[in-house]
Structures are given as C-alpha cells and as structure tokens.
C-alpha positions in Angstrom: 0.0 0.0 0.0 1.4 3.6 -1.1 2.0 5.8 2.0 -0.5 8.9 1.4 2.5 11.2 3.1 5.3 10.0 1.3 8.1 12.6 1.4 8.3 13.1 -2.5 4.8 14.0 -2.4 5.5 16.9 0.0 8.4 18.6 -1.5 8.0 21.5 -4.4 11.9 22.1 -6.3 13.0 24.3 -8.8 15.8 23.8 -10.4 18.7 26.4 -11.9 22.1 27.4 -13.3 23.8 30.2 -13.1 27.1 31.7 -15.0 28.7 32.6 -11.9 31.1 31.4 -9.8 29.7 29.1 -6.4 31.1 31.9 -4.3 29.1 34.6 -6.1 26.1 32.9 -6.0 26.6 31.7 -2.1 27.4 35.4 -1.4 23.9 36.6 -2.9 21.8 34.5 -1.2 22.9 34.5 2.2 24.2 38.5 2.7 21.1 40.4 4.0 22.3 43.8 1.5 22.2 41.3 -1.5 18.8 39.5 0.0 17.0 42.6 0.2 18.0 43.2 -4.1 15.7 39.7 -4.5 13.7 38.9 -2.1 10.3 40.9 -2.4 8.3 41.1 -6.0 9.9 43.5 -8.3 8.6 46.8 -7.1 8.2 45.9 -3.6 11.1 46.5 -0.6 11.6 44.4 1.7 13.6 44.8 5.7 16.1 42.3 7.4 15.0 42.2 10.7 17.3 39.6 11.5 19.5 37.6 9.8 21.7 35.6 12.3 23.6 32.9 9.2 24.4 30.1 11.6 23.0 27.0 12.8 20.3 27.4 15.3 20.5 31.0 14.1 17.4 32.8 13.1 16.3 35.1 9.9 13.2 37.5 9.6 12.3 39.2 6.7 9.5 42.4 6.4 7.7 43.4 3.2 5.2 46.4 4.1 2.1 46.0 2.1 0.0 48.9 0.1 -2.6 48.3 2.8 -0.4 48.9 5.9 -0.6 44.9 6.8 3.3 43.0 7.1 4.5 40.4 5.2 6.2 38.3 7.2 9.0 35.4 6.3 11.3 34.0 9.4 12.2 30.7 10.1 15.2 28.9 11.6 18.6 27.6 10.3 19.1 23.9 11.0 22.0 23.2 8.7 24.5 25.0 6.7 27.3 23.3 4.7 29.3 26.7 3.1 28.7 26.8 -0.7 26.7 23.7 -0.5 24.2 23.4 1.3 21.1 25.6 3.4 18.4 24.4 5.3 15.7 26.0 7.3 12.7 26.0 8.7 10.3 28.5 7.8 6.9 30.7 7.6 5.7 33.3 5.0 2.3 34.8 6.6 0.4 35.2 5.9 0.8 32.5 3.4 2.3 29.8 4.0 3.5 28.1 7.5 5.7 25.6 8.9 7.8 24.4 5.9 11.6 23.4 5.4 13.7 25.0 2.7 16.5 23.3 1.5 18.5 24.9 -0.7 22.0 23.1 -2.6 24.6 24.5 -4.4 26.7 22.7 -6.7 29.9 24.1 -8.7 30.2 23.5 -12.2 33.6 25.5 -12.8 32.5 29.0 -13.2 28.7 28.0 -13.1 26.6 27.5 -10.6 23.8 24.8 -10.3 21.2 25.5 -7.8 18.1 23.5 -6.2 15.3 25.0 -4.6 13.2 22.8 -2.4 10.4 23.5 -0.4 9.1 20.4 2.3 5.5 20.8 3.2 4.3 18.6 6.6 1.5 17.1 4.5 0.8 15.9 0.5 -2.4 17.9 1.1 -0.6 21.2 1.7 2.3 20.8 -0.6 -0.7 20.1 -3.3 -2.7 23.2 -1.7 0.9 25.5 -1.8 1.5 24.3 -5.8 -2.2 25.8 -6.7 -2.0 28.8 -5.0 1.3 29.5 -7.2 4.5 28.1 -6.3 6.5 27.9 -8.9 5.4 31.3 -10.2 6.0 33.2 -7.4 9.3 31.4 -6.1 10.3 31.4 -10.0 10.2 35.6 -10.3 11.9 35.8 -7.1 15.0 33.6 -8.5 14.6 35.4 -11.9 15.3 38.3 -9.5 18.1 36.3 -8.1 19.6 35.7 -11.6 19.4 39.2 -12.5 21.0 40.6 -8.8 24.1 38.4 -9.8 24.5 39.0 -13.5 24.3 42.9 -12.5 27.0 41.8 -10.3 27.0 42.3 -6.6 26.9 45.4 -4.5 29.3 46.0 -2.0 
C-alpha cells in the first residue's frame, strides 16, 4: 500500500544554473544587503529584521504591504554546509507556515547549479501551496536572483 504522506509528495523544487562562480552565488543569497535586491516582488522592498547565518540561528524578513498589513517570512537555520548546502525552517504569513527549505549549491567550474526545495508537513498542503502558485512566485523571485548576480554584486 502507497503511503499517502510519502516525502516526494511533499516537496516542491525548482531547479537552476547560473554563470557565476559558487562563491558569487553563495554570497547573494545568504548577505542580508544582496537578499533585500531579490527577495520581495519586483517593485516591492523588503527589511532584514534579522539575519543571524548560523545554525540554530534565526532570519526575519519584512515586506510592508500597500494596505499597511506585514508580510512576514522567518524561520530557523538547522543546517548550513558553506557553498553547499542551506536548510531551514520557515513561515511566510500570511501565506504559508511551517515548511523546510533546502537549498543546494553545486559548482560546475564558473557555473553555478542551484536547487530549490520547499518540504510541506503534508501531500495535502504541498498540493494546496502548488495551486495557490509556487512555482510562479518562487520562480520571479529567483529570476530576481539571476538578474542581482548577473548585474554583479553590490558592495
């Protein structure tokens, strides 16, 4: 019998490469002044509130909406393998609550090959977090991503 909350039927991934470096594209996705060039949907700002990069560290992230309401992501770093490997816990409300991202990097000389994985407690959720959009709006943000890096970084 097939087990209804089998993990592959909880996970959402996106997959990409990158032309740069592993070290470029760590850089940009873990630096709060690169973060805040990607994060929120073009036109929108959004505010590190905290950003502690370590394990059992913590990160919150603030978008202010038109209608004076927060949009909220935080969650909690359980793992971090430098230039490899992220993985967190986290919540985008009013959205979306009590998922893991897990994040690998992968160098490919001066490429980059990224996966983007998002684990959902249930099948029923993960399906419920695909409809409402998931690949849409996690692939803008990482167009955003891939145009932060080819601009080149800020200092």
């Amino acid at each position: 019998m097939e087990n209804p909350n089998d993990f592959s039927k909880r996970i959402l991934s996106i997959k990409r490469s990158f032309n740069a470096p592993i070290a470029t594209v760590w850089e940009a996705w873990t630096r709060p002044e690169h973060i805040i060039q990607w994060w929120a949907p073009k036109g929108r700002k959004v505010q590190v509130i905290h950003h502690e990069f370590k394990p059992g560290g913590c990160w919150k992230y603030v978008m202010p909406m038109p209608d004076g309401s927060e949009f909220i992501s935080e969650g909690i770093y359980s793992e971090i393998v430098e230039c490899r490997k992220i993985v967190t816990s986290a919540s985008f409300r009013p959205m979306t609550e009590d998922v893991v991202l897990q994040c690998i990097f992968e160098e490919d000389g001066d490429k980059t090959h990224f996966v983007f994985s998002v684990i959902h407690p249930t099948e029923e959720y993960c399906l419920q977090q695909e409809k409402m959009g998931f690949y849409n709006g996690w692939g803008s943000a990482l167009d955003r991503f891939e145009k932060s890096i080819s601009a080149g970084l800020p200092s």
